[in-house]
MOPAC internal coordinates of N, CA, C and O (Angstrom, degrees):
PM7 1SCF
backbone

  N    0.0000 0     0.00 0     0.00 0    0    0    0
  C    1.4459 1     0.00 0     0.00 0    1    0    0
  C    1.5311 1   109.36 1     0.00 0    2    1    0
  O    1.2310 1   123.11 1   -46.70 1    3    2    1
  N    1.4441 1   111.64 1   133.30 1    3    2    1
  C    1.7716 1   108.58 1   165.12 1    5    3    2
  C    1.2203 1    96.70 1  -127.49 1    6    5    3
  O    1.2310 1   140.00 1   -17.37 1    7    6    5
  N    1.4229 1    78.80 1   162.63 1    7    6    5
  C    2.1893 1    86.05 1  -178.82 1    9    7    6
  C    1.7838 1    95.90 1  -119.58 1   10    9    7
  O    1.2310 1   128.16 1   -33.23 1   11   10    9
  N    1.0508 1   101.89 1   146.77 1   11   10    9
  C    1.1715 1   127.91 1   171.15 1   13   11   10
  C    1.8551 1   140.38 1   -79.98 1   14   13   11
  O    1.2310 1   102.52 1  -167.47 1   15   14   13
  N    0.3890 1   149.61 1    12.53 1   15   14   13
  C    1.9840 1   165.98 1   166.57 1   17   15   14
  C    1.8537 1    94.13 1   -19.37 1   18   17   15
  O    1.2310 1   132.43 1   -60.18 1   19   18   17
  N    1.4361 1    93.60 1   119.82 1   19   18   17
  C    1.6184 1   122.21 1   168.93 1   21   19   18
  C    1.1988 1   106.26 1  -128.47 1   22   21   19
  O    1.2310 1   116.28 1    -9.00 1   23   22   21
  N    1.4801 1   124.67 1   171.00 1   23   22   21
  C    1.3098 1   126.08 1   173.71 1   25   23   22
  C    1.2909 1    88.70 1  -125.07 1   26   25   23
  O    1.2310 1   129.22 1   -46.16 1   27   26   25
  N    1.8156 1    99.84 1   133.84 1   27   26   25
  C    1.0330 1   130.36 1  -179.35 1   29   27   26
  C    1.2831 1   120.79 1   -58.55 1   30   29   27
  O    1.2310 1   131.58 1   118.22 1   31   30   29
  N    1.1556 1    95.25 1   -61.78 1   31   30   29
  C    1.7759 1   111.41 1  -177.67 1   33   31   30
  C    1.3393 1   111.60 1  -129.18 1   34   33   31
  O    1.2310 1   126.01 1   -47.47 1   35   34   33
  N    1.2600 1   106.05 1   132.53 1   35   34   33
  C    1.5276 1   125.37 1  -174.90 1   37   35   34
  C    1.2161 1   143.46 1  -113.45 1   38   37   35
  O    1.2310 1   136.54 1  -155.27 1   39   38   37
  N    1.7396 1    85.57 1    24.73 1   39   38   37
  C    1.7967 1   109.94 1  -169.61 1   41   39   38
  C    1.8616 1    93.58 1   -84.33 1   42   41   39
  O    1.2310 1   118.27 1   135.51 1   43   42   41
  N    1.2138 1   120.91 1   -44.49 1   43   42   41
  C    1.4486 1   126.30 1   175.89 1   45   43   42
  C    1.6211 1   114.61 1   -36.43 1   46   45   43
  O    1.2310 1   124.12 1   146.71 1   47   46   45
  N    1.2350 1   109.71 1   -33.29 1   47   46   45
  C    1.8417 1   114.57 1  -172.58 1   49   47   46
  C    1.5585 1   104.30 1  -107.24 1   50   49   47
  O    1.2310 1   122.00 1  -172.00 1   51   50   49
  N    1.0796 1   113.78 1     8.00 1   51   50   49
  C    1.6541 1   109.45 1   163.54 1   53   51   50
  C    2.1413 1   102.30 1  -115.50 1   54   53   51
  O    1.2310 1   125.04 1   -21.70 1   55   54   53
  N    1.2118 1   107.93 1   158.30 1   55   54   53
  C    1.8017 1   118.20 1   -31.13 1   57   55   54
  C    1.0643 1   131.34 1  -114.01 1   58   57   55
  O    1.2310 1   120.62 1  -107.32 1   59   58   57
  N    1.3492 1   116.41 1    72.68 1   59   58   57
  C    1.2796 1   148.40 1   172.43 1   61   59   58
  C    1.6572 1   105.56 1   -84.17 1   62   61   59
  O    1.2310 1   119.52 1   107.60 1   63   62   61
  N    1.5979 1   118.53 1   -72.40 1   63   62   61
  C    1.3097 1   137.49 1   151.13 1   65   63   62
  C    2.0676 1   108.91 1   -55.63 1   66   65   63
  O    1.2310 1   115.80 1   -38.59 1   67   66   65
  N    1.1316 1   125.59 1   141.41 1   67   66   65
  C    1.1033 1   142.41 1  -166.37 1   69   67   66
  C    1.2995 1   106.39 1  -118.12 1   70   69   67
  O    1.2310 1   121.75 1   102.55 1   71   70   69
  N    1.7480 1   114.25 1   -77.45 1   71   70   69
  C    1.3037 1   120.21 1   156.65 1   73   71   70
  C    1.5303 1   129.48 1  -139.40 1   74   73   71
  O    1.2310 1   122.29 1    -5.47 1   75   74   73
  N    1.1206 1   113.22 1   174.53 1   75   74   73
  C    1.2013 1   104.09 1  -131.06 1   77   75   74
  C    1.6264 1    92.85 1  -113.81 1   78   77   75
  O    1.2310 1   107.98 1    -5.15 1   79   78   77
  N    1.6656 1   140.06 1   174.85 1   79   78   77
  C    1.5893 1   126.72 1  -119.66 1   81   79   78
  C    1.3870 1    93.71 1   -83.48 1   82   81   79
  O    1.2310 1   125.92 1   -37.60 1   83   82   81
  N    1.3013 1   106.23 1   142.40 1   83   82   81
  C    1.6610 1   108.84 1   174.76 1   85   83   82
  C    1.4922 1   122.28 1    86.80 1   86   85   83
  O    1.2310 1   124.77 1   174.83 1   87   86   85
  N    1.0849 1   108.46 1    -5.17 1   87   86   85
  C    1.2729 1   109.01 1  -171.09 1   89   87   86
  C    1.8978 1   109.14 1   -95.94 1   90   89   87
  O    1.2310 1   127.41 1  -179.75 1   91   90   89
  N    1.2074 1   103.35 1     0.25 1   91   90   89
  C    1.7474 1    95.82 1   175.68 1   93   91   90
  C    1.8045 1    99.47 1  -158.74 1   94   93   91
  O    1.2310 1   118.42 1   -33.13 1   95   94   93
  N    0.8299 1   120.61 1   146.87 1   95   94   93
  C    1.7630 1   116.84 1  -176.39 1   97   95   94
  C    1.7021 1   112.68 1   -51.41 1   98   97   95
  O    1.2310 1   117.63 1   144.25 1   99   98   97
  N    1.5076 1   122.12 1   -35.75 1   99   98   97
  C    1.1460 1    96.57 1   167.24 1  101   99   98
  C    1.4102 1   107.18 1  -130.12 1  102  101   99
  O    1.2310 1   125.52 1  -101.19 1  103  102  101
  N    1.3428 1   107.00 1    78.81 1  103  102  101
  C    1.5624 1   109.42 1   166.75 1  105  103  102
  C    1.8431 1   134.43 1   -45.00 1  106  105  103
  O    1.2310 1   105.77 1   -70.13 1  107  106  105
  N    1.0097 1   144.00 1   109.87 1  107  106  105
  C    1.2401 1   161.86 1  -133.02 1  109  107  106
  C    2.1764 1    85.00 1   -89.82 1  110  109  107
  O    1.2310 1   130.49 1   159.11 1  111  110  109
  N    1.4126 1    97.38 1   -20.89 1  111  110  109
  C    1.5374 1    96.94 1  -150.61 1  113  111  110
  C    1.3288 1   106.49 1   -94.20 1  114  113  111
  O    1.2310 1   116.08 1   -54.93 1  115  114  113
  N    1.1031 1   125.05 1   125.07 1  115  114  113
  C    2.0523 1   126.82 1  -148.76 1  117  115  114
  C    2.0852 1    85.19 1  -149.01 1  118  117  115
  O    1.2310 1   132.74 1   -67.73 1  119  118  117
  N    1.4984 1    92.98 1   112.27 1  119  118  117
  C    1.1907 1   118.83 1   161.71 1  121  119  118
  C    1.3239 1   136.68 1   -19.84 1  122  121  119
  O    1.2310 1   132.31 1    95.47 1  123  122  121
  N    1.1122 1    93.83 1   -84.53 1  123  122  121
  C    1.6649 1   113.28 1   158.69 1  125  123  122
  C    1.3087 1   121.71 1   -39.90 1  126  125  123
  O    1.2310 1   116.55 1   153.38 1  127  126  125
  N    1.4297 1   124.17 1   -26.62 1  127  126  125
  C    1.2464 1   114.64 1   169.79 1  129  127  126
  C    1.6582 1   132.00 1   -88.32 1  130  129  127
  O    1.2310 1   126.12 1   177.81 1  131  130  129
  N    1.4088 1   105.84 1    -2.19 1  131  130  129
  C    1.1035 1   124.28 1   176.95 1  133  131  130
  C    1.4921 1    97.92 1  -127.60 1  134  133  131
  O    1.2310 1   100.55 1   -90.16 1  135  134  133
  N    1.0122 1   152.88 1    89.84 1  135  134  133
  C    1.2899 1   160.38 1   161.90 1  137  135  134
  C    1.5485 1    99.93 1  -105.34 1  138  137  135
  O    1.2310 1   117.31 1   122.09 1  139  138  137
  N    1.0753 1   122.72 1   -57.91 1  139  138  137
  C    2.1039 1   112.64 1   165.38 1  141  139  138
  C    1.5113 1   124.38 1   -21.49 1  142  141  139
  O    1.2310 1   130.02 1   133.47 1  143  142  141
  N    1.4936 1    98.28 1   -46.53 1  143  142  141
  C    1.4666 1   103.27 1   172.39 1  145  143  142
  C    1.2195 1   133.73 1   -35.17 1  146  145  143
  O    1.2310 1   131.61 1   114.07 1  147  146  145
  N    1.8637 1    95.19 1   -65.93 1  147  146  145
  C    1.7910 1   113.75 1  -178.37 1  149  147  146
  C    1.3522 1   112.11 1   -56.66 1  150  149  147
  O    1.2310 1   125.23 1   -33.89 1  151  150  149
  N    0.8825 1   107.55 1   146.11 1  151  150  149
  C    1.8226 1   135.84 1   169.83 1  153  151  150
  C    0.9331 1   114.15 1  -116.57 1  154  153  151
  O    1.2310 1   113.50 1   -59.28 1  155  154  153
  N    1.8698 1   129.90 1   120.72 1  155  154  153
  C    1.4117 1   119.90 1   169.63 1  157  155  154
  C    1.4883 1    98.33 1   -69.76 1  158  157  155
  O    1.2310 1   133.86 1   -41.76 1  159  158  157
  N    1.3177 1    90.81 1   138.24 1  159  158  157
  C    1.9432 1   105.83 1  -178.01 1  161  159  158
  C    1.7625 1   110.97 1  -110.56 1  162  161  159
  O    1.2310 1   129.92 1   150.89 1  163  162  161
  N    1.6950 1    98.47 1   -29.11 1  163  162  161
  C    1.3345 1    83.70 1  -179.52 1  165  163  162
  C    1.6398 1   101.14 1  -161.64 1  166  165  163
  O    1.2310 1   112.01 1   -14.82 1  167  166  165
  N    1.6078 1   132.67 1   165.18 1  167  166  165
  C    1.4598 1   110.23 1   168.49 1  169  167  166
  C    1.6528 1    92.70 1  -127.42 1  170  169  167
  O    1.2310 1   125.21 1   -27.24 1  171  170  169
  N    1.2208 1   107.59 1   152.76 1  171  170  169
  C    1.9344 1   127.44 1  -172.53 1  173  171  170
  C    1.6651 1    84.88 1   -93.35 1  174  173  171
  O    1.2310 1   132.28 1   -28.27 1  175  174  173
  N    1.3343 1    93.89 1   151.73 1  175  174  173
  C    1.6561 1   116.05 1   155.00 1  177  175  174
  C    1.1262 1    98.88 1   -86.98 1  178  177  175
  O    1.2310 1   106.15 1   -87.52 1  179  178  177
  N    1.3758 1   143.33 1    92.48 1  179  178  177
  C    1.6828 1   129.05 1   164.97 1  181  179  178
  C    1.2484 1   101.52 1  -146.65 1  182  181  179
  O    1.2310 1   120.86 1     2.09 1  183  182  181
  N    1.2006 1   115.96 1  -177.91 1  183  182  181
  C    1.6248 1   130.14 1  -164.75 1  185  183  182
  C    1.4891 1    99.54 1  -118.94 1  186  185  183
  O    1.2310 1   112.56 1   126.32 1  187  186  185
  N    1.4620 1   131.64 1   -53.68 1  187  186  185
  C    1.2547 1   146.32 1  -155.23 1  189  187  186
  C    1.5655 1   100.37 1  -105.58 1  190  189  187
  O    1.2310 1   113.85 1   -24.18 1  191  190  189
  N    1.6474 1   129.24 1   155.82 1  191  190  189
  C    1.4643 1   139.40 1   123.68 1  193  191  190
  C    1.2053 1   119.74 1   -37.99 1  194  193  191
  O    1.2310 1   120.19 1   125.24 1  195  194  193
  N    1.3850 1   117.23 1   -54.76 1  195  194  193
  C    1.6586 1    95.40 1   174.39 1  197  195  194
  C    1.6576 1   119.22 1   -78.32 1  198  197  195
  O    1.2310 1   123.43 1   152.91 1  199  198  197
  N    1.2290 1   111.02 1   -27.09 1  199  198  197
  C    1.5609 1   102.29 1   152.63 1  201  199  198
  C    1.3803 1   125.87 1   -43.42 1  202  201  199
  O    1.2310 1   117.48 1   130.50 1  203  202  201
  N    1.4104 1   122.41 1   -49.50 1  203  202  201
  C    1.2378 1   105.93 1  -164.00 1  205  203  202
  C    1.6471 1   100.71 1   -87.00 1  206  205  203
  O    1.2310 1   119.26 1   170.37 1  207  206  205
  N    1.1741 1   119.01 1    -9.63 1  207  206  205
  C    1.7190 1   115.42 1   171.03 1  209  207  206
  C    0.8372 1   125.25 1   -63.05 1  210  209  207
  O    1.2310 1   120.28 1   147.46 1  211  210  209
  N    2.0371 1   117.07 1   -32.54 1  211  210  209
  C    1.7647 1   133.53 1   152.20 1  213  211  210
  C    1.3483 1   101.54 1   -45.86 1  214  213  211
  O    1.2310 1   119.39 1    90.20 1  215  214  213
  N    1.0988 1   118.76 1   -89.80 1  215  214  213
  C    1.6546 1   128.54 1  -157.67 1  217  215  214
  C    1.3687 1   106.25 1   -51.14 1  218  217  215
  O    1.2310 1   117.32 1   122.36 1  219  218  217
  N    1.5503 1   122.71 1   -57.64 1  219  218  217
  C    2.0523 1   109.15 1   160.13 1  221  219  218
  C    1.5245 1   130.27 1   -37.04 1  222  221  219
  O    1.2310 1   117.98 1   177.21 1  223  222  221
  N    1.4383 1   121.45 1    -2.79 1  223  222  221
  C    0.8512 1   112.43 1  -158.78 1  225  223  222
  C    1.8528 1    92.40 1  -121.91 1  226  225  223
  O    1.2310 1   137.72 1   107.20 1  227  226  225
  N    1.6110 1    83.27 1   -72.80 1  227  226  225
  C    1.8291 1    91.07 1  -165.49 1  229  227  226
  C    2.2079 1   101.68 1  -101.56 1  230  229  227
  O    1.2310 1   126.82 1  -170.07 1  231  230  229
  N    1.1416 1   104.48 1     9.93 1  231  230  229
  C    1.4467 1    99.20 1   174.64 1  233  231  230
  C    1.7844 1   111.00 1   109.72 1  234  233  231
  O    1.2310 1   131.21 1    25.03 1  235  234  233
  N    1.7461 1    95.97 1  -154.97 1  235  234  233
  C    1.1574 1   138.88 1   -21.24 1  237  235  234
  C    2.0143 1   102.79 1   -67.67 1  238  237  235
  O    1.2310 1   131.40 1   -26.32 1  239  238  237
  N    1.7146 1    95.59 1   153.68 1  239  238  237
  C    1.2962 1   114.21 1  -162.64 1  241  239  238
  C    1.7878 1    96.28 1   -64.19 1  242  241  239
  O    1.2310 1   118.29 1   155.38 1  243  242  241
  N    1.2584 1   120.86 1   -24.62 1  243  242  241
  C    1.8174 1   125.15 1   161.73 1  245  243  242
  C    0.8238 1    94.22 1   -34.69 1  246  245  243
  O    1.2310 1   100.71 1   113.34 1  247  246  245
  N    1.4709 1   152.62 1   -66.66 1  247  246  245
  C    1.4551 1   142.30 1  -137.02 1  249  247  246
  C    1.8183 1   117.37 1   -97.01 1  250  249  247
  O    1.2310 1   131.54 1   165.26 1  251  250  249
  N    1.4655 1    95.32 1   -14.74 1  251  250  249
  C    1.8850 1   103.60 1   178.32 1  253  251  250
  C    0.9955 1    98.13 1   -96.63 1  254  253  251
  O    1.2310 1   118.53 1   -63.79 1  255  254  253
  N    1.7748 1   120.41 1   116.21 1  255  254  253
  C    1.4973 1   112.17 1   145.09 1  257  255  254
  C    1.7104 1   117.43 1   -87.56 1  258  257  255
  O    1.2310 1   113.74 1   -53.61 1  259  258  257
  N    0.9590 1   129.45 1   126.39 1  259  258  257
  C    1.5525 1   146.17 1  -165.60 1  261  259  258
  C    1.6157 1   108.22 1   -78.75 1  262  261  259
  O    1.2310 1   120.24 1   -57.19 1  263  262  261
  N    1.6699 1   117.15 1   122.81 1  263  262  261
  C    1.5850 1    94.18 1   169.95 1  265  263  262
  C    1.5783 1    88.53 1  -130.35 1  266  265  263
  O    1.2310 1   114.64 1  -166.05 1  267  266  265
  N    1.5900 1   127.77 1    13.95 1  267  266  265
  C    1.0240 1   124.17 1   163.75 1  269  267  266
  C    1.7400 1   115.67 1  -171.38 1  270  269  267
  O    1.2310 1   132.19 1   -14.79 1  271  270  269
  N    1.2608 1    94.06 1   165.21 1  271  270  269
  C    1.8868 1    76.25 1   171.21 1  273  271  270
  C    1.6160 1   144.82 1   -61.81 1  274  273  271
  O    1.2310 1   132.04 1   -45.49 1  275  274  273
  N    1.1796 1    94.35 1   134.51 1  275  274  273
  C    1.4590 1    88.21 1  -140.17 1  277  275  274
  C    2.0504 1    90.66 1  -123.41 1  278  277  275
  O    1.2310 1   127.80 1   -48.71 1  279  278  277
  N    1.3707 1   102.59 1   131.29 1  279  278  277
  C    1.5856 1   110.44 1  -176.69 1  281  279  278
  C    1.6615 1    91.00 1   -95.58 1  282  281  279
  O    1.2310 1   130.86 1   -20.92 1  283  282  281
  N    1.8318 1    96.65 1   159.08 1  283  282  281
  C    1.7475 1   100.98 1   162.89 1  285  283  282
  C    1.0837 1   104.83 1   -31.35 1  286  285  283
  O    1.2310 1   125.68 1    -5.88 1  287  286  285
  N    1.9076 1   106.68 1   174.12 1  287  286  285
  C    1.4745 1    96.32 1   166.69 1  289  287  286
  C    1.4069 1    96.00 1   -99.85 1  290  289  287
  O    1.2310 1   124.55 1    -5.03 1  291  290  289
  N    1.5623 1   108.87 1   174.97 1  291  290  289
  C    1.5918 1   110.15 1  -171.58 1  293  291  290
  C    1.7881 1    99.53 1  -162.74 1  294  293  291
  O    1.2310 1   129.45 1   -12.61 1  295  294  293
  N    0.8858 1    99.38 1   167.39 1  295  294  293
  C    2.0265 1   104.95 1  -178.74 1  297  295  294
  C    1.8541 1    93.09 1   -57.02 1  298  297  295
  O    1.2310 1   137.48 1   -49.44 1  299  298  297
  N    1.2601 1    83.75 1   130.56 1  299  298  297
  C    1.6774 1   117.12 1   166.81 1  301  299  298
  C    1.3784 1   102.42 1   109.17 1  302  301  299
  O    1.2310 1   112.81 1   161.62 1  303  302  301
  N    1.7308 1   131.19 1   -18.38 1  303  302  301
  C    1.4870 1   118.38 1  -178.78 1  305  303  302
  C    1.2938 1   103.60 1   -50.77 1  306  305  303
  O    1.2310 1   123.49 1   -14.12 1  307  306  305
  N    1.4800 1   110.91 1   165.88 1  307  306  305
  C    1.3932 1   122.20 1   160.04 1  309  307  306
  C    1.7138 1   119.37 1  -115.96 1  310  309  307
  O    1.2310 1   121.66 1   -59.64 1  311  310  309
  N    1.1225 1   114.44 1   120.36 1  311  310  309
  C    1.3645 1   106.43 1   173.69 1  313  311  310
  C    1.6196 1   111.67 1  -105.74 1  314  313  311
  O    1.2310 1   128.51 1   -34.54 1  315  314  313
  N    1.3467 1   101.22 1   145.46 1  315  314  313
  C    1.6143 1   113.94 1   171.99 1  317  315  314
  C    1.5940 1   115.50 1  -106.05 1  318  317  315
  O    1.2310 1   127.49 1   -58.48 1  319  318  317
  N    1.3389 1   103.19 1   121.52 1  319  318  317
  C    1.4746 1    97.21 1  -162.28 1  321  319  318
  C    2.0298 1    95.94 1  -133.86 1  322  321  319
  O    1.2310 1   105.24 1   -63.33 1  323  322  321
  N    1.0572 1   144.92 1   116.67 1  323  322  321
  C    1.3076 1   154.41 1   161.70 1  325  323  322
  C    1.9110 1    92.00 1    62.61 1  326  325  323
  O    1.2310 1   125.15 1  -119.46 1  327  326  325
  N    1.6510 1   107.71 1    60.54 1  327  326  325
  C    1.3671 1   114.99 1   163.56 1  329  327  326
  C    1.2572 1   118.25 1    63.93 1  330  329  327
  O    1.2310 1   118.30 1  -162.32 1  331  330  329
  N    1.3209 1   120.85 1    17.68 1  331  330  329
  C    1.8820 1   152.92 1  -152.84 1  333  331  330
  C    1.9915 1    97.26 1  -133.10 1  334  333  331
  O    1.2310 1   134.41 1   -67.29 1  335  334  333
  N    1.3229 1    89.73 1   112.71 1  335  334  333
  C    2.0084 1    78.41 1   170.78 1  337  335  334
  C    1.9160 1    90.95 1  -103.25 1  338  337  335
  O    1.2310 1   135.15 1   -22.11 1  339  338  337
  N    1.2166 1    88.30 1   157.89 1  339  338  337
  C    1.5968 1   105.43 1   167.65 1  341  339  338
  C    1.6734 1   109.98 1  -144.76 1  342  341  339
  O    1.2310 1   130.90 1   -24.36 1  343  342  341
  N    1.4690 1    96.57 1   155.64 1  343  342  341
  C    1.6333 1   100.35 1   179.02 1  345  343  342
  C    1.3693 1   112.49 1  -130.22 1  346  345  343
  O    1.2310 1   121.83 1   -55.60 1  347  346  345
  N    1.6394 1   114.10 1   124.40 1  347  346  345
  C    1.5694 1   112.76 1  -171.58 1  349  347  346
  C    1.2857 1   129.25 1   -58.67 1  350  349  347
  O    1.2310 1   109.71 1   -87.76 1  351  350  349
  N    1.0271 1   136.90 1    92.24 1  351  350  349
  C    1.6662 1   143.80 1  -174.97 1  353  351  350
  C    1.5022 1   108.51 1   -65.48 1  354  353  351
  O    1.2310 1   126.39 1   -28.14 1  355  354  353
  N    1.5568 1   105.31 1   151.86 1  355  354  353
  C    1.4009 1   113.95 1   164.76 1  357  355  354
  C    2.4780 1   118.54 1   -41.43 1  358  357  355
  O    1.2310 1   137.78 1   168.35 1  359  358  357
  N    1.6233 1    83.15 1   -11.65 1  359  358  357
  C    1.4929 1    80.36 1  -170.38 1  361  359  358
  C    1.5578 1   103.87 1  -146.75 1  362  361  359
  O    1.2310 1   119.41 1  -119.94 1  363  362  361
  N    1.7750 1   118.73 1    60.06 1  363  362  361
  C    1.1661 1   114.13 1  -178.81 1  365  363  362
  C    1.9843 1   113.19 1    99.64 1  366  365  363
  O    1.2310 1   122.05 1    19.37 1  367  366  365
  N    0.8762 1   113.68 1  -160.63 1  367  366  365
  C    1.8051 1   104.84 1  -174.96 1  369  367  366
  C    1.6065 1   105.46 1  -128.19 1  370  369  367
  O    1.2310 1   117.06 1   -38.35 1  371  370  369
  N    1.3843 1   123.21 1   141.65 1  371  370  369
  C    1.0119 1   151.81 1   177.23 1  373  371  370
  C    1.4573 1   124.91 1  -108.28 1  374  373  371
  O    1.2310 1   135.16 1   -76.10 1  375  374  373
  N    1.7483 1    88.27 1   103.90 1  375  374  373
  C    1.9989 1    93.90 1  -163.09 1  377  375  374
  C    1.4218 1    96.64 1   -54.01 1  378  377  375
  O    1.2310 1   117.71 1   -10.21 1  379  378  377
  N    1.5886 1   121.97 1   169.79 1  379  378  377
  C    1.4509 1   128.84 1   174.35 1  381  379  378
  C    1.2360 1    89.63 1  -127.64 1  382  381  379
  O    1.2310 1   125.69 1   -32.50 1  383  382  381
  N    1.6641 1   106.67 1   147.50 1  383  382  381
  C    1.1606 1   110.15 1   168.08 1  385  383  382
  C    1.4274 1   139.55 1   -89.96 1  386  385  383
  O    1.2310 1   114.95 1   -27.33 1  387  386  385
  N    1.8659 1   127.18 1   152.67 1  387  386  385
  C    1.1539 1   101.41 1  -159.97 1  389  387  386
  C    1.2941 1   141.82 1   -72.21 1  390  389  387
  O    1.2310 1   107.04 1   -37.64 1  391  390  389
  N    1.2509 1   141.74 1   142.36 1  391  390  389
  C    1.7551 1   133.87 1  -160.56 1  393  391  390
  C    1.5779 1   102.40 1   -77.35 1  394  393  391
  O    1.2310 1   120.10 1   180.00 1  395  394  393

């Protein structure tokens, strides 16, 4: 099982924050400092990160249980996977370190 955490709303990180991780080579926007934001939205039945990047994306909806609205996943989610958070990068996921 991984759980999933997006931030809902993203009016809070503008505009201080610009954009948000991965999205420009030196993004201003650092995880850890906004961790309040995320909301677990949903947890995958999967075994793997790149599993659950399949099933966040294109399904099947069997495998998402929902505890809120929840977008594809896309660069900046965080997944929690065996007590380990990670955040999806433009090139695969990037463990975070622990708080």
């Amino acid at each position: 099982m991984i759980k999933v955490f997006q931030i809902v709303d993203q009016t809070p990180l503008h505009p201080a924050v610009t954009f948000t991780y991965g999205m420009q080579v030196s993004s201003a926007f650092k995880p850890e400092d906004h961790m309040e934001k995320y909301e677990h939205v949903a947890t995958l039945d999967v075994q793997t990160l790149n599993e659950a990047y399949e099933v966040g994306n294109i399904g099947p909806e069997e495998k998402i249980s929902r505890f809120a609205s929840m977008h594809s996943l896309s660069i900046g989610d965080i997944l929690e996977w065996n007590d380990e958070r990670y955040i999806i990068s433009r090139f695969g996921f990037d463990k975070l370190e622990a708080a």
